[in-house]
C-alpha positions in Angstrom: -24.9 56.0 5.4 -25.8 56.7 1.7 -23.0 54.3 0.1 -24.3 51.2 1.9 -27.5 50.1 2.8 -28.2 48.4 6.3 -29.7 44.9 4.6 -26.5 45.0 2.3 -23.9 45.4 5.3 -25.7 42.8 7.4 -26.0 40.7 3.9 -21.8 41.2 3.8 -21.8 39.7 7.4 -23.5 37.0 6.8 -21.7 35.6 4.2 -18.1 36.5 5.7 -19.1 34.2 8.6 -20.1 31.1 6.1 -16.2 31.2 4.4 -13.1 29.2 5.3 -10.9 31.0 2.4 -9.1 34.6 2.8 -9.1 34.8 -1.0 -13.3 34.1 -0.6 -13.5 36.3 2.1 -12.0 39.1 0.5 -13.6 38.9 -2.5 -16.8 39.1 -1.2 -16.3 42.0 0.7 -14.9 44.5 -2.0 -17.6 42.6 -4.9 -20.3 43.6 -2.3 -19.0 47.4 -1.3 -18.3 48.0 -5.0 -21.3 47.0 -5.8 -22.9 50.1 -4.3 -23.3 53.0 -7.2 -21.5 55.7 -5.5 -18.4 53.4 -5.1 -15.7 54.0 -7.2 -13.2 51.2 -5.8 -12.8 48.8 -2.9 -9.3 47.5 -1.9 -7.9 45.2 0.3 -4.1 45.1 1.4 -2.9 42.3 3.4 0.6 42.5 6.1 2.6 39.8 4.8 6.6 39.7 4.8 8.8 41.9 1.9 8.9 40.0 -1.5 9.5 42.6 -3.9 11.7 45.2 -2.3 14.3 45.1 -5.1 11.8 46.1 -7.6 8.6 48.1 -5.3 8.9 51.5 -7.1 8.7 52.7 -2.8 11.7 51.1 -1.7 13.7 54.1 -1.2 10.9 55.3 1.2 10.7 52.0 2.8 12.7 52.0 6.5 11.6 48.5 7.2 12.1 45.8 4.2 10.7 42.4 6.5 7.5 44.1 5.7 5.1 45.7 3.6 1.2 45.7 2.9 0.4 43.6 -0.4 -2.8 44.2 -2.1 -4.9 41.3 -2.0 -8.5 42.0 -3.9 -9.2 45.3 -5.5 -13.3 45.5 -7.2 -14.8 49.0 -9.0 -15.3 50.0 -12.1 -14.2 53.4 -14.3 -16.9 56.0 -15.5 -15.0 56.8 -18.8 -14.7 53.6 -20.4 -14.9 49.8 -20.2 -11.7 49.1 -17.5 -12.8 47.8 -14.2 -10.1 47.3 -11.2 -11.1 43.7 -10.6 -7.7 42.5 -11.1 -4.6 42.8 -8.6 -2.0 41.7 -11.1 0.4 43.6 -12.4 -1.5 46.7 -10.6 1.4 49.7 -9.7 0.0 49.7 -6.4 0.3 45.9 -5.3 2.5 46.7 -2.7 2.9 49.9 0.0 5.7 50.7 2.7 4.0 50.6 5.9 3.5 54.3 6.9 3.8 55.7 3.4 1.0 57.6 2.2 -2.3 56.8 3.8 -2.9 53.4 3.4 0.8 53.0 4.8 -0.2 55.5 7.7 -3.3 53.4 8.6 -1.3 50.2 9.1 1.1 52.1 10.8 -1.3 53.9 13.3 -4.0 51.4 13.2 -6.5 54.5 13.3 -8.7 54.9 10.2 -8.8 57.7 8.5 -11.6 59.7 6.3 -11.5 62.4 4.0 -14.9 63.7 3.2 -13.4 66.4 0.3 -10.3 64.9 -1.6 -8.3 68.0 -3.6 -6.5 67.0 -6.2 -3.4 69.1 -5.1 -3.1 67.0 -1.8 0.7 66.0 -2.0 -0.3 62.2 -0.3 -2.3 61.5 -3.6 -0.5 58.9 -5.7 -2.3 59.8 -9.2 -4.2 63.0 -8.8 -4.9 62.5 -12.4 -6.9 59.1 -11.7 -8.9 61.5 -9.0 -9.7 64.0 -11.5 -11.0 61.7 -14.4 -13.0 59.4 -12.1 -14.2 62.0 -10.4 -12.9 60.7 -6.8 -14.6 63.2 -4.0 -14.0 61.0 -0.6 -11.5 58.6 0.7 -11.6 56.3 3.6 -9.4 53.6 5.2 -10.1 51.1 7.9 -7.5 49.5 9.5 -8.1 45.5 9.8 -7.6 44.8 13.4 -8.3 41.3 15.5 -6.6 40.9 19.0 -4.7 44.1 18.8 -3.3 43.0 15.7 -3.3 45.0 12.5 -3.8 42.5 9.4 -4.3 45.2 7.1 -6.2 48.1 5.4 -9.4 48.6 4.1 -10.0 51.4 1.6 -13.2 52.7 0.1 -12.7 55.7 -2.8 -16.4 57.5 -3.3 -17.9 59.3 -6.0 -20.3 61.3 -3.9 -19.2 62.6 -0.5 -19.4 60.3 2.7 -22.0 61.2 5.0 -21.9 61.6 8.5 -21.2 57.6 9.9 -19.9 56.6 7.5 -17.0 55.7 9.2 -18.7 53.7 11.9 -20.4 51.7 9.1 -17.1 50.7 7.8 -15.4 50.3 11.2 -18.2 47.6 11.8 -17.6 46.3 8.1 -13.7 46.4 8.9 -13.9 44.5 12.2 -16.3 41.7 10.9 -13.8 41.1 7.5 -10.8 40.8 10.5 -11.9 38.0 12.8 -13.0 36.4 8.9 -9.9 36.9 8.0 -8.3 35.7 11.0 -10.8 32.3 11.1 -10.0 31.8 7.1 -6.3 31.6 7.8 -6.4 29.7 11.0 -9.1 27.0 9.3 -6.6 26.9 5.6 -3.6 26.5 8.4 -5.7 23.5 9.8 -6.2 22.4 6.1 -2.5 22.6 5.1 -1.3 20.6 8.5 -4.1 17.9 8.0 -2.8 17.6 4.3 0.9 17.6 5.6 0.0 15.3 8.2 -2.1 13.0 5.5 0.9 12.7 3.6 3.8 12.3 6.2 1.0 9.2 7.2 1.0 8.1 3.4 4.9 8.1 3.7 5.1 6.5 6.8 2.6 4.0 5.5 4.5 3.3 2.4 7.7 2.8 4.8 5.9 0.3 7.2 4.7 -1.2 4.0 7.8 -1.6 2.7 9.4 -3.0 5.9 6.9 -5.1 6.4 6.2 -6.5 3.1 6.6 -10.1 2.8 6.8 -10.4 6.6 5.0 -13.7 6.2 7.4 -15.2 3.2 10.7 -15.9 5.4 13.3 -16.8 3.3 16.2 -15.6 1.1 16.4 -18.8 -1.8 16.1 -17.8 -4.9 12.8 -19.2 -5.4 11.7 -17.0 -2.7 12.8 -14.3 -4.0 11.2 -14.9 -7.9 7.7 -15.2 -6.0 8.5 -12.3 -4.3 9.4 -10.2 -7.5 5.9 -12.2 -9.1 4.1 -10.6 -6.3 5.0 -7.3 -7.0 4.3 -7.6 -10.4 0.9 -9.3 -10.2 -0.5 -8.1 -7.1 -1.9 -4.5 -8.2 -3.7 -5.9 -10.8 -6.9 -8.0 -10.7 -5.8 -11.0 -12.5 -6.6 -14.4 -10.8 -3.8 -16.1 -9.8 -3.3 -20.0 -9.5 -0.8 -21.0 -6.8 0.7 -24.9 -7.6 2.2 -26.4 -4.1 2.4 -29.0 -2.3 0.7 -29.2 1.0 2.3 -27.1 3.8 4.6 -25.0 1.8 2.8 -21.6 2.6 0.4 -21.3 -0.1 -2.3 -19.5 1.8 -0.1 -16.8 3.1 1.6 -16.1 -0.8 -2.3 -15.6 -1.5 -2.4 -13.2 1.7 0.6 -11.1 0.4 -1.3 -10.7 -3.2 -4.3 -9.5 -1.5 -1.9 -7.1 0.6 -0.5 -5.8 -2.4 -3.5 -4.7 -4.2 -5.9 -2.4 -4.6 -8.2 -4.5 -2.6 -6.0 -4.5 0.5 -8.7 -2.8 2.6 -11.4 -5.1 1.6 -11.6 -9.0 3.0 -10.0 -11.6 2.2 -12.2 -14.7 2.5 -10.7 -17.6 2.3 -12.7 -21.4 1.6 -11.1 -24.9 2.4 -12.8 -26.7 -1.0 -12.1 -29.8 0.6 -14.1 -29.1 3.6 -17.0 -28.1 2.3 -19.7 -31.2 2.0 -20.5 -31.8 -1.9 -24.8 -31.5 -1.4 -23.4 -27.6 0.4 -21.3 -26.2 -2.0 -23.3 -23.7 -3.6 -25.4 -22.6 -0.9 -21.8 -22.0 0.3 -20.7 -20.1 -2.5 -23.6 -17.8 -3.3 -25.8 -18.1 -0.1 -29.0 -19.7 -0.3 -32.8 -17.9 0.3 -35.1 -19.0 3.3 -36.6 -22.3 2.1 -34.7 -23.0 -0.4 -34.1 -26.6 1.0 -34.8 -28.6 4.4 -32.9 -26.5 7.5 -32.7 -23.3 5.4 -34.7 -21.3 7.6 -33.1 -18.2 7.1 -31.5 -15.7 4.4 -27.6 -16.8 3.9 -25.1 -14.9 2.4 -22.5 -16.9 0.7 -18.4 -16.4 0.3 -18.8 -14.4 -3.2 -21.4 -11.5 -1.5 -19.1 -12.0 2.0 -15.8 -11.0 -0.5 -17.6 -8.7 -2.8 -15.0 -5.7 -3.6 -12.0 -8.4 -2.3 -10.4 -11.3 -2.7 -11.8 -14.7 -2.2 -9.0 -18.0 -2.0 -9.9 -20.7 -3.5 -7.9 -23.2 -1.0 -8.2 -26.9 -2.5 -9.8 -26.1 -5.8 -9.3 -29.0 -7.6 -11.9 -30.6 -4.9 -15.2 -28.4 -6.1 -17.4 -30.4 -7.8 -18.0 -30.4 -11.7 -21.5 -29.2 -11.2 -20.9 -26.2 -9.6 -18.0 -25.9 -11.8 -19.8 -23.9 -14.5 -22.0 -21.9 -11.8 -18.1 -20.2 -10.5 -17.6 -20.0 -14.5 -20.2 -18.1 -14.9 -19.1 -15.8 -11.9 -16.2 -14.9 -12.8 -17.1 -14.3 -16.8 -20.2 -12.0 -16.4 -19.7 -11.2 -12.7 -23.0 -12.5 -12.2 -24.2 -15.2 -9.5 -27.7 -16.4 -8.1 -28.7 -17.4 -4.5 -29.8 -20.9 -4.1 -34.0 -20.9 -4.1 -33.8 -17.2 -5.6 -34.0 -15.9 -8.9 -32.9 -12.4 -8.6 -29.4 -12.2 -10.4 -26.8 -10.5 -8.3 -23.8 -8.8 -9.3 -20.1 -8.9 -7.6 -16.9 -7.9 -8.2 -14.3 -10.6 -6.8 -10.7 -11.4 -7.1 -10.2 -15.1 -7.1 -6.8 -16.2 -6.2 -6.6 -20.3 -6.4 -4.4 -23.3 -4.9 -4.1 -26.5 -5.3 -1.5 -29.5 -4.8 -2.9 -31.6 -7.6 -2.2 -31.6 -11.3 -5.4 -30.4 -12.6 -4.3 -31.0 -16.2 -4.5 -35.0 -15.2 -7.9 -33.8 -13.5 -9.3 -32.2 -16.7 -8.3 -35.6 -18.6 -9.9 -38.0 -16.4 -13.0 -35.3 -16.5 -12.8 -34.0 -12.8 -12.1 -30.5 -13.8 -13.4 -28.2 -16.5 -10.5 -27.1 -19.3 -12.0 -23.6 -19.5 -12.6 -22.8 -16.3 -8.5 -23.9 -15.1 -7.9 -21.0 -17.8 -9.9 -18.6 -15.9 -8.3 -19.7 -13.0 -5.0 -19.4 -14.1 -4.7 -16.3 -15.6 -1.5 -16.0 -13.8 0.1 -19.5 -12.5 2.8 -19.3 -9.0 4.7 -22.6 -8.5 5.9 -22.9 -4.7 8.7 -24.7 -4.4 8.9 -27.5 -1.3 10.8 -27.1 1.5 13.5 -29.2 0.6 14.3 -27.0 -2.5 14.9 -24.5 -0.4 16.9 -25.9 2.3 19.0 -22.4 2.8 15.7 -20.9 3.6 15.3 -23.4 7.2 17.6 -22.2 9.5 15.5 -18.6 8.7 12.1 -20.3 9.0 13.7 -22.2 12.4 14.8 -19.1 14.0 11.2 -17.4 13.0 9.2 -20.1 14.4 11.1 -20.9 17.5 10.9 -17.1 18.3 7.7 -17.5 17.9 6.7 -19.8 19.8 8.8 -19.0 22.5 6.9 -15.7 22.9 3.5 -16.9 22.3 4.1 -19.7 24.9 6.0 -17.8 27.3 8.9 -19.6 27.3 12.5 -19.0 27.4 14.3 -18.7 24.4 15.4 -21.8 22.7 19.0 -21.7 21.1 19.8 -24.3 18.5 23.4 -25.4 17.8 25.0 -25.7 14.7 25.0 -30.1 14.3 21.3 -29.3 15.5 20.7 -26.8 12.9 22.5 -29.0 10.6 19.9 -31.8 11.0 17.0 -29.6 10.4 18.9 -28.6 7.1 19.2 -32.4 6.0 15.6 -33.6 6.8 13.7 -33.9 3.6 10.6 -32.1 5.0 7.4 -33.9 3.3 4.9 -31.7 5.4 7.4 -28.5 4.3 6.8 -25.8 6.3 3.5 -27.2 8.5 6.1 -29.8 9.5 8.9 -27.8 10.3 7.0 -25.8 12.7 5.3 -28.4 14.2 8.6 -29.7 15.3 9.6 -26.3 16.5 6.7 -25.9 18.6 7.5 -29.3 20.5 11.1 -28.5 20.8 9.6 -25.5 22.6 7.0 -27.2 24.7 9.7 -30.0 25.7 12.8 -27.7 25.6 14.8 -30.8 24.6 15.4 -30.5 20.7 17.9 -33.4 20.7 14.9 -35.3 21.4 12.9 -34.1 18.9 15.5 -33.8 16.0 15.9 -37.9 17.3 12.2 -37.7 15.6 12.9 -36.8 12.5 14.7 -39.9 11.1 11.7 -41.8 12.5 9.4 -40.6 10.2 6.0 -38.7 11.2 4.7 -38.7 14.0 7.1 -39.3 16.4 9.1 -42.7 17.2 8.5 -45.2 15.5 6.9 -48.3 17.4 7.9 -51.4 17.7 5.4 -52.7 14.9 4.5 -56.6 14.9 6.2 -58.9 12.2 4.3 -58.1 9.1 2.0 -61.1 8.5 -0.1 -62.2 5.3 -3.9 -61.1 5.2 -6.7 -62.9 6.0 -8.5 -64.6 3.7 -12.0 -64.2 3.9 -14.4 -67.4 4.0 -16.0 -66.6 1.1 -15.7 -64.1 -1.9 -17.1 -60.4 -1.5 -18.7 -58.8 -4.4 -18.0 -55.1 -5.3 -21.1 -53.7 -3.1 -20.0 -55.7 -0.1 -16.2 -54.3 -0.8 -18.0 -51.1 -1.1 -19.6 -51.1 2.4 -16.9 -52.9 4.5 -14.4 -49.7 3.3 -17.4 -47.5 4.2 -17.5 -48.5 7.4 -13.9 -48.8 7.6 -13.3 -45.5 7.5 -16.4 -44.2 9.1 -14.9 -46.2 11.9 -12.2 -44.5 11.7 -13.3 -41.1 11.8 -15.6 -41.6 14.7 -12.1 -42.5 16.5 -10.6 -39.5 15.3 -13.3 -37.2 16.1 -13.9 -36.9 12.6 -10.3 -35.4 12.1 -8.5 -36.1 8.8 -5.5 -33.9 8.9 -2.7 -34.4 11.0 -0.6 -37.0 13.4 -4.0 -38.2 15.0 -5.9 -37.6 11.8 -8.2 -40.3 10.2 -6.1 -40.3 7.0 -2.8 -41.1 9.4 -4.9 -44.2 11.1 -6.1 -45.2 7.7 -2.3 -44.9 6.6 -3.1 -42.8 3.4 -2.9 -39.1 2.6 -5.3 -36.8 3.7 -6.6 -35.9 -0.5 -7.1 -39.9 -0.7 -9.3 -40.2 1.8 -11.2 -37.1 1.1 -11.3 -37.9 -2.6 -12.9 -41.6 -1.1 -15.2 -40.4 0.9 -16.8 -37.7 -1.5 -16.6 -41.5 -3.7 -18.6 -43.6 -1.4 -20.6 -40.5 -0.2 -19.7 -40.4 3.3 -19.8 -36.4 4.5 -18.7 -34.8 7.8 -21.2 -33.7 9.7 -21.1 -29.6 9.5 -22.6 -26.9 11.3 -24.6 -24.9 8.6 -24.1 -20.8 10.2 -27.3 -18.2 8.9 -27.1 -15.0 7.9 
């Protein structure tokens, strides 16, 4: 065949195969074909439903109005001046009646058809006149057929006359640009569902999101629902957030819900207990230490800042870090900057800190504890949580939440508290807050007798009260201790004390509890007299 070449058809193939778009498709196949010199034009028309009838210059000739053939990508260029048919827009032939004319009859029939010698004076001709100036001699039309369906037309208009074959090179064009076509819708279908799909799961995220918001802040006070408001205000942004509370009142999980409202939601969260960690540790804690860097540190160890990198990292207890260090996490969060312990390559992170504390840093920054410039890093954006007993319509909520609970995480039946009972939860004060109040939930659940346990409450903590001896004076000691001798008999005091407790401090059978002072106290003493738990040290 003179009008197309066998490495161009193969060429056109090729490249049909490689597409996923009908628009891509198409253009490639009338670009190619009209690329050829005898070619005058190349168009494509498409079956798709009737858009246009009121206006189609056809419609009277039109029996069936549901559809018509649209033309879809048109290529060639005239011989008697500068206008080329690359454009479909506006063109008077954008749309044809199925079986008007031949490109209608070709749909209609799904036969091709191919005139060798076009005469001017044939009646189907739209524009003989076009066919005259160009200097049109053949015609042919493919139908577009894949599994017995007709798609549309191909048409070819020539300026020299078809040879013999012709029409068998085009049938095998005509066939290849059908199953293309087919694939390119059937892939953009695919597309369109997966984007549907990707944005029914957006809304349905959104929805869950929004039901579930807060699911961890139970309560309906109205300081509840300010920190609630603060949350969605301050958690899409990056600003570090200092949470004031006292212990037990859910400062942790108000930290959580900032993280879960931010930009960062799909990175960790890693969370560090200040108080825990052992003052000579901290900053092989913090930014990781290299191997050798000190006796035991046989190996590479990331620290929390690489661990959170891209995330959030809580600052639990951070009036306990130790002023040292204190311009190190400075430095952090100013230039974004840290170094490994026994390295000297300067790494770069990008963390969120959220903070918490249940001391009054301003008296720390007085007495010199805490650095002034660093608290206003920290608290770029301060959250007070109120206690428990400022909130005392919120505890029949956070009752019903825990014993639920409870029940279902112990397997137990469901335990139903009346209304005096409920009532005596309400008055308690609460000093543990909400660590307390669950606490007792989870033994009225244990013992299924809440009477019993409510009985507790006016007891104090930790359950009845004993019968305690009749308070009597001190000993005296035989002779008078000096300061290093007071020193070391507290020392061992309360290293006593933690070897009974397993080296607990929190809690009912903590060390602080035995010791009869709070938990920060002892802490704050020990870190004094430079006692230090003994720790696990985890490698990278």
């Amino acid at each position: 065949m003179a009008i197309l070449g066998f490495v161009n058809v193969r060429k056109l193939l090729l490249e049909l195969a490689q597409h996923h778009s009908v628009e891509v498709v198409l253009k490639i196949a009338v670009d190619t074909l009209a690329a050829v010199s005898s070619v005058a034009m190349v168009r494509v028309w498409l079956i798709e439903p009737g858009d246009i009838c009121a206006n189609c210059k056809d419609n009277h000739q039109c029996v069936d109005k549901s559809r018509c053939l649209h033309l879809k990508a048109s290529a060639g260029k005239s011989i008697i001046g500068p206008t080329t048919w690359d454009n479909i827009a506006g063109s008077s032939f954008s749309r044809f009646p199925i079986g008007i004319r031949k490109v209608g009859e070709i749909a209609l029939s799904g036969k091709p058809i191919e005139l060798l010698e076009i005469k001017p004076g044939d009646k189907w001709l739209a524009d003989a006149q076009w066919i005259r100036q160009e200097k049109i001699v053949s015609f042919a039309g493919q139908p577009l057929i894949c599994r017995d369906e007709v798609l549309g037309v191909l048409s070819v208009f020539t300026r020299q006359q078809l040879e013999q074959g012709a029409l068998e090179m085009l049938r095998m064009v005509a066939d290849h640009l059908a199953y293309a076509i087919a694939n390119a819708r059937a892939f953009e279908l695919v597309d369109s569902l997966k984007r549907q799909i990707e944005l029914e799961n957006a809304y349905l995220r959104e929805e869950i999101n929004e039901a579930q918001s807060f699911k961890g802040i139970i309560g309906q006070s109205e300081g509840i629902e300010q920190i609630r408001k603060v949350i969605r205000m301050v958690g899409p942004t990056d600003a570090n957030v200092l949470i004031f509370g006292e212990s037990g009142t859910g400062k942790e999980m108000i930290a959580r819900e900032i993280h879960n409202h931010s930009e960062r939601c799909d990175k960790p969260m890693i969370k560090i207990n200040c108080s825990a960690i052992p003052r000579e540790l901290f900053e092989s804690e913090f930014f990781g230490h290299a191997r050798g860097a000190f006796t035991g540190a046989v190996k590479n160890r990331i620290g929390y800042f690489q661990a959170a990198d891209e995330g959030t990292l809580f600052l639990d207890e951070v009036g306990e870090i130790p002023i040292y260090l204190q311009s190190k996490l400075l430095r952090v969060l100013q230039e974004g900057e840290y170094q490994r312990v026994g390295e000297e390559t300067v790494r770069k992170v990008n963390v969120r800190i959220i903070s918490a504390t249940n001391r009054n840093l301003h008296t720390e920054i007085q007495a010199g504890h805490f650095r002034e410039d660093l608290y206003y890093r920290l608290q770029v954006f301060p959250i007070v949580v109120p206690s428990l007993k400022e909130r005392k319509i919120d505890i029949p909520l956070l009752a019903d939440h825990f014993i639920k609970l409870s029940c279902k995480k112990m397997n137990r039946p469901l335990v139903r508290l009346t209304e005096p009972q409920m009532a005596r939860l309400v008055a308690y004060d609460w000093p543990g807050n909400i660590r307390e109040l669950q606490n007792i939930v989870e033994r009225m659940v244990i013992t299924a007798q809440p009477d019993q346990m409510l009985l507790e409450l006016g007891q104090g903590l930790g359950g009845p009260r004993e019968c305690a001896p009749a308070p009597t004076s001190p000993a005296l000691p035989e002779r008078i201790l000096k300061e290093k001798e007071m020193r070391a008999l507290e020392t061992a005091n309360m290293q006593a004390a933690l070897r009974r407790t397993n080296w607990r401090i929190y809690g009912p059978r903590g060390a602080a509890k035995l010791l009869g002072i709070n938990p920060t106290t002892l802490i704050s003493r020990l870190k004094k007299l430079g006692v230090y738990l003994p720790r696990s040290q985890p490698e990278e």
